[in-house]
C-alpha positions in Angstrom: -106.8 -149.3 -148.2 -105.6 -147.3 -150.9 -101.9 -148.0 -150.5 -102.8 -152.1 -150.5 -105.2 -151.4 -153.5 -102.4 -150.1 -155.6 -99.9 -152.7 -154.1 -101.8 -155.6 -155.0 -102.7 -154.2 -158.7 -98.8 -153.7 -159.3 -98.3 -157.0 -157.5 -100.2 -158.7 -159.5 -99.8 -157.1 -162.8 -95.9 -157.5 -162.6 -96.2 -161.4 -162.0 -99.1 -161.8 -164.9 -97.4 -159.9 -167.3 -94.7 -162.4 -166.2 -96.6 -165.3 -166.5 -97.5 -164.5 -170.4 -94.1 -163.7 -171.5 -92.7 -167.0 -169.4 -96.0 -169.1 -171.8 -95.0 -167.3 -175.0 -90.8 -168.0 -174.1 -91.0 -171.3 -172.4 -94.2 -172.7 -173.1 -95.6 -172.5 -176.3 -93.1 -174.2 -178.2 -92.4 -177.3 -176.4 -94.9 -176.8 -173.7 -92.2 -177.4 -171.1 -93.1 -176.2 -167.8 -90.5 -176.1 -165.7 -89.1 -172.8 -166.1 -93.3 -171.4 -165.9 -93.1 -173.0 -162.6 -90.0 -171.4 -161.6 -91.7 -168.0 -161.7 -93.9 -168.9 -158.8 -91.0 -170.5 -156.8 -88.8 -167.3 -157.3 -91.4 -164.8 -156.0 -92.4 -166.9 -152.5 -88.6 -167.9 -151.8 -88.0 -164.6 -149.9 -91.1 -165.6 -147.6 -89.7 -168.6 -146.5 -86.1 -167.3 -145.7 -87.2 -163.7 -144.8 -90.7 -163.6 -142.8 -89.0 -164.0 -139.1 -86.9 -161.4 -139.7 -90.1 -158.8 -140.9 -92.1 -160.0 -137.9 -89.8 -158.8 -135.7 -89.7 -155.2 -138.2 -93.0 -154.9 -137.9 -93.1 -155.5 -134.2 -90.3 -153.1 -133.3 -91.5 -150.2 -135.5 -93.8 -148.6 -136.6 -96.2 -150.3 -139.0 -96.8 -146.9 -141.0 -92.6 -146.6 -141.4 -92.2 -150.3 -142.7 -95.1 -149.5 -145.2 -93.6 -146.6 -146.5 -90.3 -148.2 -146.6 -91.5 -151.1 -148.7 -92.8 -149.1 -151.2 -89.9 -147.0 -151.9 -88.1 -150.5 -152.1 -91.0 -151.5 -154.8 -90.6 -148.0 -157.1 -86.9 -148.7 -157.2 -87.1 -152.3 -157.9 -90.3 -151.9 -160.5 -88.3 -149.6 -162.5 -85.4 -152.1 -162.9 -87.9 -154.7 -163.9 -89.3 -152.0 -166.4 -86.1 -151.9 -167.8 -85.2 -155.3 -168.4 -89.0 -155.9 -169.6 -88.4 -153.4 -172.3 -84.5 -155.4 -173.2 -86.6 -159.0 -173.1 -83.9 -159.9 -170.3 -85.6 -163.2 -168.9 -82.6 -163.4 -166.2 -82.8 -159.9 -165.0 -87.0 -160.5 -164.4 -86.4 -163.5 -162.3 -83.8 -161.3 -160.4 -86.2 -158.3 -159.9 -89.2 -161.0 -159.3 -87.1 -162.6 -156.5 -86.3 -159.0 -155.0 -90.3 -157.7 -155.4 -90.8 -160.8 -153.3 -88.3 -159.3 -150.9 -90.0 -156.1 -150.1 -93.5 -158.0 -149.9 -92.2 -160.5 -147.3 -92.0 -157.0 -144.8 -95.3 -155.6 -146.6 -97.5 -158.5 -145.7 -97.0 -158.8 -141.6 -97.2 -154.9 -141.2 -100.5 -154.4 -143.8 -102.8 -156.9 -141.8 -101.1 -156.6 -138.3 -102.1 -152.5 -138.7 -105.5 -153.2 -138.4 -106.3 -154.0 -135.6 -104.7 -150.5 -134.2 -107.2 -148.9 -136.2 -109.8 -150.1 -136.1 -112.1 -151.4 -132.8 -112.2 -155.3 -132.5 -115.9 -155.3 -133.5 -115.1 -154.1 -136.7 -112.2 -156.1 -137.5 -114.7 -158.8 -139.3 -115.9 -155.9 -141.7 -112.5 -154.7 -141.8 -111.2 -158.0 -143.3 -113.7 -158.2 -145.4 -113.2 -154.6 -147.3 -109.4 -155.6 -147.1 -110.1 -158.5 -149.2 -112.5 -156.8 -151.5 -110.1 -153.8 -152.0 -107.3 -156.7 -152.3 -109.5 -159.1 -155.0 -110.6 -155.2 -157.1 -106.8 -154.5 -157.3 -106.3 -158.4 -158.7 -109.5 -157.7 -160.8 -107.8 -154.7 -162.3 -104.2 -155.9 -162.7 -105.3 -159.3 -164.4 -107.4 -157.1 -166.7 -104.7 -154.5 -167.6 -101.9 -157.2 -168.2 -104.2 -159.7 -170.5 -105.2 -156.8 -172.5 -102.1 -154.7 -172.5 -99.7 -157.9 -173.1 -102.2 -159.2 -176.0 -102.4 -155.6 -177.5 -99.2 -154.5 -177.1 -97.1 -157.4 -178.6 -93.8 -157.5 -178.9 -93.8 -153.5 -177.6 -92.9 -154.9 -174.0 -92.1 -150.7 -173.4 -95.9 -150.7 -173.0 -96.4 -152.5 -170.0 -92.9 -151.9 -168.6 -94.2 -148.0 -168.1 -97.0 -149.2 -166.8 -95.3 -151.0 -164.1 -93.3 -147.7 -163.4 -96.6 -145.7 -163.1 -98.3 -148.1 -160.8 -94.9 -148.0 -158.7 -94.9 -144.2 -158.0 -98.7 -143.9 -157.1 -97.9 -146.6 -154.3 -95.4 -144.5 -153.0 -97.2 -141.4 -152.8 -100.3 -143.2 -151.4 -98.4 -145.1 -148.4 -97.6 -141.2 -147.1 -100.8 -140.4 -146.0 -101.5 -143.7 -144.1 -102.7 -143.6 -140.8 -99.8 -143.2 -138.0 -99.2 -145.6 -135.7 -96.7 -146.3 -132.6 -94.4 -149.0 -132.4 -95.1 -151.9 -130.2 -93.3 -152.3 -127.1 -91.8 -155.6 -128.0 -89.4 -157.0 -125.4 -88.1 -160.3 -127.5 -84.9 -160.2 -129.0 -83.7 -160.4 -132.7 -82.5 -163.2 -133.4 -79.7 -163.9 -136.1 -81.2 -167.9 -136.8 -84.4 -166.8 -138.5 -85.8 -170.1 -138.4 -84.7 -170.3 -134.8 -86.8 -167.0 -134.5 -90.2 -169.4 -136.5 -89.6 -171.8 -134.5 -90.1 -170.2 -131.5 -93.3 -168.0 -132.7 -94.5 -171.1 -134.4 -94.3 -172.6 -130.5 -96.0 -170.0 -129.0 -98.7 -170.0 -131.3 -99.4 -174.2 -130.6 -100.2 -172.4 -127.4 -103.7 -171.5 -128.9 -105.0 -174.6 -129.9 -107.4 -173.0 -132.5 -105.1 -170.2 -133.6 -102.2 -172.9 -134.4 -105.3 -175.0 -136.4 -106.5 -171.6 -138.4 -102.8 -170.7 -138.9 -102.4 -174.4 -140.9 -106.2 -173.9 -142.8 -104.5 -170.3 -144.3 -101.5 -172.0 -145.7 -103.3 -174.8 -147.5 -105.8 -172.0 -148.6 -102.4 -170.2 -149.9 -101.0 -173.7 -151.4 -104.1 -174.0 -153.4 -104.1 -170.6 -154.3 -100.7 -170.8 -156.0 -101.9 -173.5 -157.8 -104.9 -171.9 -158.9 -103.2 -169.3 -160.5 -100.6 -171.4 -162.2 -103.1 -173.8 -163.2 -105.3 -170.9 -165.4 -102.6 -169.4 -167.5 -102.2 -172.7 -168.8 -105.6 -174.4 -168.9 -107.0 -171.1 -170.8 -103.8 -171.2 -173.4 -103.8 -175.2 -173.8 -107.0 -176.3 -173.8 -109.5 -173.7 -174.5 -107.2 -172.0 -176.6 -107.6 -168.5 -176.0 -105.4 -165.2 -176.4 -104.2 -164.0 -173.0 -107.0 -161.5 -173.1 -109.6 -164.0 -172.4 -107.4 -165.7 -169.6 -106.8 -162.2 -168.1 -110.9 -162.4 -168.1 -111.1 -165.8 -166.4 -108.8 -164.5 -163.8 -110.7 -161.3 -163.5 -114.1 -163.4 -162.6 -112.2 -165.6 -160.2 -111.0 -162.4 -158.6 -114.8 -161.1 -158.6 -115.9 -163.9 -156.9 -113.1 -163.7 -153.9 -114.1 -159.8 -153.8 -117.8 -160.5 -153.3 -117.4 -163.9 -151.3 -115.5 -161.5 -149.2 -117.2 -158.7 -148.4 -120.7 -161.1 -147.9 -118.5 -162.9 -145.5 -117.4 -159.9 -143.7 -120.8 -157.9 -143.8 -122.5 -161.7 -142.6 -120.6 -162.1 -139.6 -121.3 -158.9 -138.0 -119.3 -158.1 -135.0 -118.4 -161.5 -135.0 -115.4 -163.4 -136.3 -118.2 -166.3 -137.9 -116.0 -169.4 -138.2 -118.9 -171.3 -139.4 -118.2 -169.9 -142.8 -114.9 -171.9 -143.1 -116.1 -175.3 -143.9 -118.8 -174.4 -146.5 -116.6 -172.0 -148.4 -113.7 -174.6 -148.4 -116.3 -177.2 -149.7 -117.5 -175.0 -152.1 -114.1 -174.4 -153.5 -113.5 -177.7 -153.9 -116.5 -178.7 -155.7 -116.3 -176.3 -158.1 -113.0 -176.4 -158.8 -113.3 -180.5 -159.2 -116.0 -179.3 -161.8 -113.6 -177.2 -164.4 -112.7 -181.2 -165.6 -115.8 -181.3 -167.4 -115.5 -177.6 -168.6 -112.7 -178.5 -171.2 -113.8 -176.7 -174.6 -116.3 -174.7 -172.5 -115.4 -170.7 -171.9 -119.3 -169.8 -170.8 -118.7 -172.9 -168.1 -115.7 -172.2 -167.3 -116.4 -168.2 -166.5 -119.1 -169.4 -164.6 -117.2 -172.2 -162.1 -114.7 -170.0 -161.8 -116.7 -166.8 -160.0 -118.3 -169.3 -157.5 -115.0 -171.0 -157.3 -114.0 -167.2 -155.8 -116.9 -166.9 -153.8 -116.0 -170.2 -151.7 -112.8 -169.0 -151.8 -113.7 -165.2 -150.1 -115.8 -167.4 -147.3 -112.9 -169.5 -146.3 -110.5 -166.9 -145.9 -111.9 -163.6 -144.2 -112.7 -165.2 -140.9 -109.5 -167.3 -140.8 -107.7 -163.7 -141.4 -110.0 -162.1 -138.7 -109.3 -164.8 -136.2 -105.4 -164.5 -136.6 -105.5 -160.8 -136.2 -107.8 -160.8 -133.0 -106.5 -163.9 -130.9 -103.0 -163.0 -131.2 -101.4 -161.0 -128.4 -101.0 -157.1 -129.2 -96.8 -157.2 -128.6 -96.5 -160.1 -130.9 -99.1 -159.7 -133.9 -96.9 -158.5 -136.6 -94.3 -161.9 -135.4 -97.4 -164.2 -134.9 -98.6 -163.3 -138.8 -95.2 -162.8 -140.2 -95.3 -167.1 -138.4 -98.3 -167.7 -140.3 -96.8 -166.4 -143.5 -93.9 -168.3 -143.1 -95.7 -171.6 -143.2 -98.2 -170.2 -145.8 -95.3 -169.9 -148.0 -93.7 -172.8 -147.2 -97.0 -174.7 -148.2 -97.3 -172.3 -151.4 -93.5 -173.2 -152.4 -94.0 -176.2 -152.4 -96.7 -175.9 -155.2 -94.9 -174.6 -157.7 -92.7 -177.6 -157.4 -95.8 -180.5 -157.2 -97.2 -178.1 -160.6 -94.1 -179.1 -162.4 -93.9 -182.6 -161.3 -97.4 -183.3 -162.2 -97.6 -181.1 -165.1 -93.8 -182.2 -166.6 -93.0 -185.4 -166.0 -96.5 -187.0 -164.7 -97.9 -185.3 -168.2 -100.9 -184.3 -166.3 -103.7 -182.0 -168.3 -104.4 -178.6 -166.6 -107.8 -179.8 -165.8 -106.8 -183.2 -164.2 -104.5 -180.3 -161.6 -108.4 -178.8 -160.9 -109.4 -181.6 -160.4 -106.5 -183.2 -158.0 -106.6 -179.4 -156.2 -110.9 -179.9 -155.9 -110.7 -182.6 -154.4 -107.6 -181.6 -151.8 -109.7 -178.6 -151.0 -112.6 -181.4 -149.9 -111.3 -182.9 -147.5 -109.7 -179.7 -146.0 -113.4 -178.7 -145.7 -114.6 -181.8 -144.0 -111.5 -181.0 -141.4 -112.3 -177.5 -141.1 -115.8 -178.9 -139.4 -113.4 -180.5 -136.9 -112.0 -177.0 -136.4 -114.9 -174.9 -136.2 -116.8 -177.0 -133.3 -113.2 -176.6 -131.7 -113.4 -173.1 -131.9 -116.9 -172.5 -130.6 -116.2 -174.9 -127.6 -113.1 -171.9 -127.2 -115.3 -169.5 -127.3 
């Protein structure tokens, strides 16, 4: 828990702080948003081309190693990024954000697929759900740190550069003292055709009718999500016309509201995975999010939509997670989520793209994209009814 605390807060922190200087070099001038955009596209790239190949790393060793091994790769690649923070080196940043994207494509399978060796399956609900809140606290803190450190420190980029370096050595030392765990005897073969190797998880997975429908509901959740946190950055700096303090703050909430939806969700279900919670978080999340049209020239309102916005958001997603984890078969979890992240990513590269289009040349306002996104998330949570009866009938 610690280790993916301190993951997500560096995570996180890196691509804000990212995110501001990309608004204050790209943005605020001519309020072009195509290179903004490409900061999102560069990060996910490496989980579209690379997720087979850390399914089957996770599944062949031990999840414990491949943590360990990630975060060395993150202290070595933070500190380049530190480095070319500090010169104001915009190429070198989108080189070190495409590599941190690297190393997080063979976090992500190995960080959730551990759970369930450590914990019994009728915890794996609550499990989630402290996952997520420990997750959404780490995006609470780094959204903080970089809106105030970025807005305080200036044009002193050395600031947040050594705090990028700082958050990068705790991560390592934490992942030492994680829980061992055995490798899985996992008798499928690597495969030099990664999408070969998706293709085929991908087709065992349509095996499990409901697993193959929750596995599509986490990568539109993921889609929107990318969008989201585009979206904010810009509506904050455009139309309400605040410093990147206040937007840090509006991200902050959001992250509040996932942290507590969570952990409610989690805590509510029991030992249970409760599917019933997908369609009324979805819903929520949609209505809310519809609702930040009319919160143009409103922080107070905006604040507000934006915690329950999270709170929808934290419903949605813990029992999807918690249904992945537990229905897939123990030799072929980490290649069964490293699957699911595949097409997660897929979904969520493809946002950064529809954000320029719709933002650039469509000239639409960041509140019309809450609004579009509101009402996508709608009629996801009208389907998701279709999926949760399907899922009780499994059961």
């Amino acid at each position: 828990m610690v280790t993916v605390f301190i993951n997500a807060l560096n995570d996180n922190y890196f691509r804000l702080v990212f995110i501001f200087l990309a608004i204050r070099v790209y943005v605020a001038d001519g309020a072009e948003t195509f290179y903004y955009s490409l900061v999102g596209f560069i990060f996910l790239l490496p989980f579209v081309l690379f997720s087979p190949y850390a399914g089957f790393i996770g599944d062949r060793y031990s999840k414990k190693a491949v943590i360990i091994s990630t975060r060395l790769a993150e202290a070595g690649i933070l500190m380049i990024a530190a480095v070319m923070l500090i010169l104001n080196n915009m190429t070198g940043l989108f080189i070190t954000l495409f590599l941190m994207g690297l190393q997080s494509t063979f976090f992500s399978p190995v960080k959730f697929g551990i759970l369930p060796e450590i914990v019994r399956e009728e915890e794996l609900s609550r499990a989630n759900g402290h996952m997520q809140l420990w997750t959404f606290l780490a995006i609470i803190l780094g959204t903080a740190l970089a809106g105030f450190i970025m807005e305080w420190a200036g044009d002193a980029l050395w600031i947040p550069a050594m705090v990028i370096v700082l958050f990068s050595i705790l991560g390592l030392v934490s992942s030492l003292f994680i829980t061992p765990t055995e490798a899985q005897d996992d008798p499928a073969p690597f495969r030099l055709n990664a999408f070969a190797d998706v293709r085929a998880a991908i087709g065992e997975i349509r095996h499990f009718r409901v697993l193959f429908l929750v596995v599509l509901g986490i990568a539109l959740f993921w889609a929107l999500g990318t969008l989201y946190q585009l979206n904010v950055p810009l509506f904050a700096e455009l139309q309400l016309q605040v410093g990147e303090m206040h937007t840090g703050i509006i991200l902050t909430v959001l992250a509040v509201g996932i942290g507590i939806g969570s952990i409610v969700a989690g805590h509510l279900a029991g030992e249970r995975i409760e599917m019933r919670h997908v369609p009324a978080g979805m819903i929520a999340v949609g209505v809310f999010s519809f609702l930040m049209l009319f919160a143009v020239g409103s922080y107070a309102a905006t604040l507000a939509l934006s915690f329950l916005l999270g709170v929808g958001a934290g419903f949605f997603i813990v029992p999807m997670s918690a249904y992945l984890q537990n229905k897939s078969p123990a030799s072929r979890r980490a290649r069964f989520i490293a699957a699911s992240n595949f097409l997660a990513f897929s979904a969520m590269l493809v946002a950064p793209v529809l954000f320029w289009i719709l933002t650039g040349p469509l000239g639409a306002a960041p509140s019309h994209m809450f609004a579009l996104s509101g009402l996508a998330s709608i009629a996801a949570g009208v389907y998701t009814i279709h999926l949760f009866s399907r899922c009780r009938r499994d059961q």
